[in-house]
C-alpha positions in Angstrom: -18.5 153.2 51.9 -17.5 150.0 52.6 -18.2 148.1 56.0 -14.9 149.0 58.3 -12.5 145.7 58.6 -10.1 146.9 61.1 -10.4 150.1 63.0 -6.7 151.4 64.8 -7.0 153.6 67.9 -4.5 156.2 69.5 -2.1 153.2 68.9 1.6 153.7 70.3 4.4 151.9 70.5 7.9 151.9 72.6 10.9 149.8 72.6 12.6 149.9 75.3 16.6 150.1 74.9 20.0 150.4 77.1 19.8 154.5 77.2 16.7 154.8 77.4 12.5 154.4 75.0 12.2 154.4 71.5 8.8 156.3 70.8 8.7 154.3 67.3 5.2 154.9 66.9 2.6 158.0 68.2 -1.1 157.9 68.4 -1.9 156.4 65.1 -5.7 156.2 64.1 -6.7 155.0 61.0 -9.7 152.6 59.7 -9.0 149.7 56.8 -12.3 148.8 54.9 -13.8 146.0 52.9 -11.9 145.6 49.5 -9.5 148.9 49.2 -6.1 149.2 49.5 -4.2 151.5 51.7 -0.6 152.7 51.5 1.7 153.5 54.4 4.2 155.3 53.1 7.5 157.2 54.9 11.0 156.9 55.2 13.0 154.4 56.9 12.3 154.7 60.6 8.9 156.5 60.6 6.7 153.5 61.7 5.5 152.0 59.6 6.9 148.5 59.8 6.3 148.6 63.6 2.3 149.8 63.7 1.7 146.8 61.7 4.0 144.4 63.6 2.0 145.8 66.8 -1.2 145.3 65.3 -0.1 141.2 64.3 1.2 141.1 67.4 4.3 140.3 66.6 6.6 142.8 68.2 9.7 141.8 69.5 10.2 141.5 73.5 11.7 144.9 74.3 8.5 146.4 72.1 5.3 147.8 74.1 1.9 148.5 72.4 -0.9 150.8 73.5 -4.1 152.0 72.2 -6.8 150.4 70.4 -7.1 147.7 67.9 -10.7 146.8 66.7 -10.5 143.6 63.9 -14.0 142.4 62.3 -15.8 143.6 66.2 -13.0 141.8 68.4 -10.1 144.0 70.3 -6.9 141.9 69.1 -4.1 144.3 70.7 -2.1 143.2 73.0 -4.4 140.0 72.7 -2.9 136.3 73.7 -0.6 134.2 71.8 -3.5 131.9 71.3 -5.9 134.2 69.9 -3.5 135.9 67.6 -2.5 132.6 66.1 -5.8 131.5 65.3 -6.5 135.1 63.7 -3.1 135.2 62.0 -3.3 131.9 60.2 -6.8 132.3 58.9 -8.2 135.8 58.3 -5.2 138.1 58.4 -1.8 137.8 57.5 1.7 139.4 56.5 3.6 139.2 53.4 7.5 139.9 54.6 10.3 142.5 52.9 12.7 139.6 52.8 11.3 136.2 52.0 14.2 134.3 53.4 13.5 135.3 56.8 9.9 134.9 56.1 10.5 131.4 55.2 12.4 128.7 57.4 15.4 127.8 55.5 15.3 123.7 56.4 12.1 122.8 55.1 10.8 122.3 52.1 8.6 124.5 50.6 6.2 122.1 50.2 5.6 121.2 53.4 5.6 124.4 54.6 2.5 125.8 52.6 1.2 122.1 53.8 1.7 122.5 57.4 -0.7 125.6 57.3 -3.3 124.1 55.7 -3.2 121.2 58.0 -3.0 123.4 61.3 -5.9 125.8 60.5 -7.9 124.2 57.6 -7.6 120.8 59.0 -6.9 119.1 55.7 -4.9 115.5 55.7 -1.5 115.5 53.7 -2.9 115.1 50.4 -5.2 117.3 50.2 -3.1 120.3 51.7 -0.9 119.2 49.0 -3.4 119.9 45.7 -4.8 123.3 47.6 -1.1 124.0 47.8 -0.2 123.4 44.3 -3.7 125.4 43.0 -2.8 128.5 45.0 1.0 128.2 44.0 -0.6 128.2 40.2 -2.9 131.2 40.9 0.6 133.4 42.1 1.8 132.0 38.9 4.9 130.3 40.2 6.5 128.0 37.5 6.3 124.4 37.7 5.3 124.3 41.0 4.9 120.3 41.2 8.6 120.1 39.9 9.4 123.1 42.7 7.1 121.8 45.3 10.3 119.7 47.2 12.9 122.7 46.6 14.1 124.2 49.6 14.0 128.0 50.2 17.7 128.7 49.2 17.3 126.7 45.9 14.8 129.1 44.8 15.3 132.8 42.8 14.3 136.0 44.9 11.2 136.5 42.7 9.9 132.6 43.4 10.5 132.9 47.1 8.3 136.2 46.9 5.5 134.2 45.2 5.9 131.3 48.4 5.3 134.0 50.6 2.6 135.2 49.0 1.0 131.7 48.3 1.4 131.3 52.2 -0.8 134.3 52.5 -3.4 133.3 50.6 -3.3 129.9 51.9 -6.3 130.1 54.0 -7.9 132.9 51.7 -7.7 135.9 54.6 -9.7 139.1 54.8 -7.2 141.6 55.4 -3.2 140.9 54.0 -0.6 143.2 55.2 2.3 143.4 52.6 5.8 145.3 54.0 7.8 146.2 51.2 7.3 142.9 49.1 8.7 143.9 46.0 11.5 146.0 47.0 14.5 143.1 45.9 13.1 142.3 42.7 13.5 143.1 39.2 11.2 145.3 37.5 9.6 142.8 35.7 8.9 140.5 38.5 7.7 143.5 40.5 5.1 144.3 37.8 3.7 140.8 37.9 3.5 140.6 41.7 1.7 144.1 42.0 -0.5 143.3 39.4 -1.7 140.4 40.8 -2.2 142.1 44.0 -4.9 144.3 42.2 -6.6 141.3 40.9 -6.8 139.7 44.2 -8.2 142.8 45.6 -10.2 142.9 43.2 -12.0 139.8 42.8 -12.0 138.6 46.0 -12.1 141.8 48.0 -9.0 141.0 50.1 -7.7 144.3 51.8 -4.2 145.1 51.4 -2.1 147.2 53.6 1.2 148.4 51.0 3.7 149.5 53.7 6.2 151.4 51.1 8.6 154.1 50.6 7.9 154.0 46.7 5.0 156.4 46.1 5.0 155.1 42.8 4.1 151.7 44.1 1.3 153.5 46.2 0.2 155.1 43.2 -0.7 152.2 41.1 -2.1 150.1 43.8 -3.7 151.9 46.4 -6.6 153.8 47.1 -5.7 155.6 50.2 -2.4 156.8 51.3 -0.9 157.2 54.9 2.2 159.5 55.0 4.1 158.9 57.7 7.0 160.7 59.7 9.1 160.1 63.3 6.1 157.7 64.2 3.3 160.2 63.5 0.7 160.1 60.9 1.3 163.9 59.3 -1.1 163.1 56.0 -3.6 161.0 55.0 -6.1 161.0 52.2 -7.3 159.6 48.6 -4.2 159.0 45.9 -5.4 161.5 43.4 -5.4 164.2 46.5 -2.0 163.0 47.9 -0.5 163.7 44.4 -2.2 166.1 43.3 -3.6 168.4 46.2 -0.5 167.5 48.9 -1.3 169.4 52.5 1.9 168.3 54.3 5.5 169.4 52.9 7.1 166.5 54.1 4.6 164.7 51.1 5.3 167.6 49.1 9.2 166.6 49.3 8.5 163.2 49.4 6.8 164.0 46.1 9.5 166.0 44.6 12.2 163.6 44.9 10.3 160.5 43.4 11.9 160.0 39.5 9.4 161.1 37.0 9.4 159.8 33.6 9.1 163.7 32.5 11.7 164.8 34.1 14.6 166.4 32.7 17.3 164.2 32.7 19.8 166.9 33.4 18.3 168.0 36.5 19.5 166.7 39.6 16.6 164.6 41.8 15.6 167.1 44.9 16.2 165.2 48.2 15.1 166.4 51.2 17.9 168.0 53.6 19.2 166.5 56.8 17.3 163.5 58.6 14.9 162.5 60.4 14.8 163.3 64.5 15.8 160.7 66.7 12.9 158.8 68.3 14.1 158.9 71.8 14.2 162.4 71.7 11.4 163.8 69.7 11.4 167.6 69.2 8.4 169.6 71.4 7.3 171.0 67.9 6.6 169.4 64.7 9.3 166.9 63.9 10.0 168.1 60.3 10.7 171.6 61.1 14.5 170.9 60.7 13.9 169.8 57.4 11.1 171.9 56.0 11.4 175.1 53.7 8.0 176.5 55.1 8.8 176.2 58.6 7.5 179.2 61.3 8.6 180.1 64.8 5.1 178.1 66.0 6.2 175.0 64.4 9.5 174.5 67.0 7.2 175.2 70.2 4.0 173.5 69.4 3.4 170.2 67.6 0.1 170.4 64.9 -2.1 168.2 65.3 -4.1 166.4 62.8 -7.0 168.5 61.5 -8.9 168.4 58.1 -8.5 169.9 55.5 -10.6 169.3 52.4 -13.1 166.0 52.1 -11.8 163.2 54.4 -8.1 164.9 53.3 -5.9 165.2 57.1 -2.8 166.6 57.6 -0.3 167.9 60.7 0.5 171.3 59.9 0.1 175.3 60.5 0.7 176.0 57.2 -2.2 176.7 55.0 -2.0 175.4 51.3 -3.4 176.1 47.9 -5.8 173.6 47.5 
């Protein structure tokens, strides 16, 4: 196996609001190795966005961290505004859902890709300016000399995904953490911008974190998969064994209401029922029981923790499957 990149540790994070805590994310663990890629995947509101944000360090003020963060030997939670700059500009970065708010709207792109090159690489103008242009070729955005004075707004949702990832690569990190970037693009464009992700993982050995709600995404990109619910980590394991050998049956459902290209086109797309708990005030028992067709009396007074089940295969829950 691969040496470990970045090791997370009991991580937990609160928000603290008018009536009372968010508990967005609970005791996480997970490890991120040299060269793979791991998906996070989970409905809206299960934590994944925000065990990533904590781990940047970029949490909003009302948002708390706890727990453990271990990146390349050094403990980075919680860690100063100094430090985290320094680690965020040049071995580890984020690739944003929305690329507009990744981007500030009243500068050029140009000189934004520049400015990062010239803060952590320490290149004068005209040479942040040709690495620029040479990463802006290798994400294969068009005529990027032409583009390279455009402003954000001037640019189609697809180009501005490439800036942000060109900004990414900028500085050639170890570790890239990509929430939802291809969610408001076209198909097309999406299967350029994922494929390119598997060559850069590839060649390079960049590890990518996919946060995503598309297990489809997950599948073609990723070698691990995190499933995710109300903040907790309820499954976790290789993509053939998520798909195929699914412990959990909130990945089970998650499973069964993904389109499939063999479907029956009559049939009617299974969603799961009801929705998820509310995070400030988190069931004493497992927090799918509401939702879940194999639910027993133990799963409403005790919460299951995360115990193994096959191989390195995890997963939260009483109920023994066919493996």
């Amino acid at each position: 196996m691969s040496a470990t990149l970045l090791k997370c540790t009991d991580l937990c994070v609160r928000f603290a609001v008018k009536d009372g805590c968010v508990h967005a994310v609970e005791n996480l663990t997970f490890e991120i190795h040299r060269g793979e890629c791991v998906g996070i995947v989970g409905e809206s509101g299960s934590g994944k966005t925000q065990s990533v944000l904590a781990i940047m360090g970029l949490l909003p003020r009302n948002g708390t961290s706890t727990g453990n963060v271990v990146y390349k030997g050094q403990s980075i939670l919680n860690a100063s505004r100094q430090v985290m700059n320094k680690i965020r500009g040049e071995s580890m970065c984020m690739i944003f859902q929305d690329a507009m708010a990744g981007l500030t709207p009243f500068m050029q792109i140009g000189d934004q890709l520049c400015e990062v090159l010239i803060e952590h690489q320490g290149l004068n103008r005209a040479d942040a300016r040709d690495r620029a242009i040479e990463v802006l070729e290798i994400v294969q955005f068009p005529q990027p000399k032409r583009r390279f004075s455009m402003y954000p707004h001037e640019l189609s949702g697809g180009m501005r995904q490439r800036i942000m990832i060109a900004l990414a690569l900028l500085c050639r990190p170890q570790l890239i953490f990509a929430d939802e970037p291809t969610t408001a693009l076209d198909i097309t464009i999406q299967a350029q911008i994922l494929e390119f992700m598997k060559g850069l993982q590839k060649h390079i050995e960049t590890s990518i974190v996919m946060i995503t709600h598309d297990l489809g995404v997950a599948a073609n990109l990723c070698d691990r998969i995190i499933v995710m619910y109300a903040g907790r980590m309820v499954e976790s394991g290789s993509v053939k064994d998520i798909f195929f050998r699914p412990q959990h049956p909130y990945t089970q459902a998650l499973l069964r209401a993904t389109p499939r290209l063999d479907a029956d086109p009559d049939e009617d797309i299974p969603l799961i029922p009801g929705r998820p708990p509310n995070l400030q005030e988190l069931p004493v028992g497992c927090a799918f029981t509401e939702r879940c067709d194999q639910a027993q009396k133990r799963c409403m007074a005790e919460r299951p923790e995360l115990s193994q089940k096959f191989d390195d295969h995890l997963a939260a829950c009483f109920v023994e499957q066919t493996k």
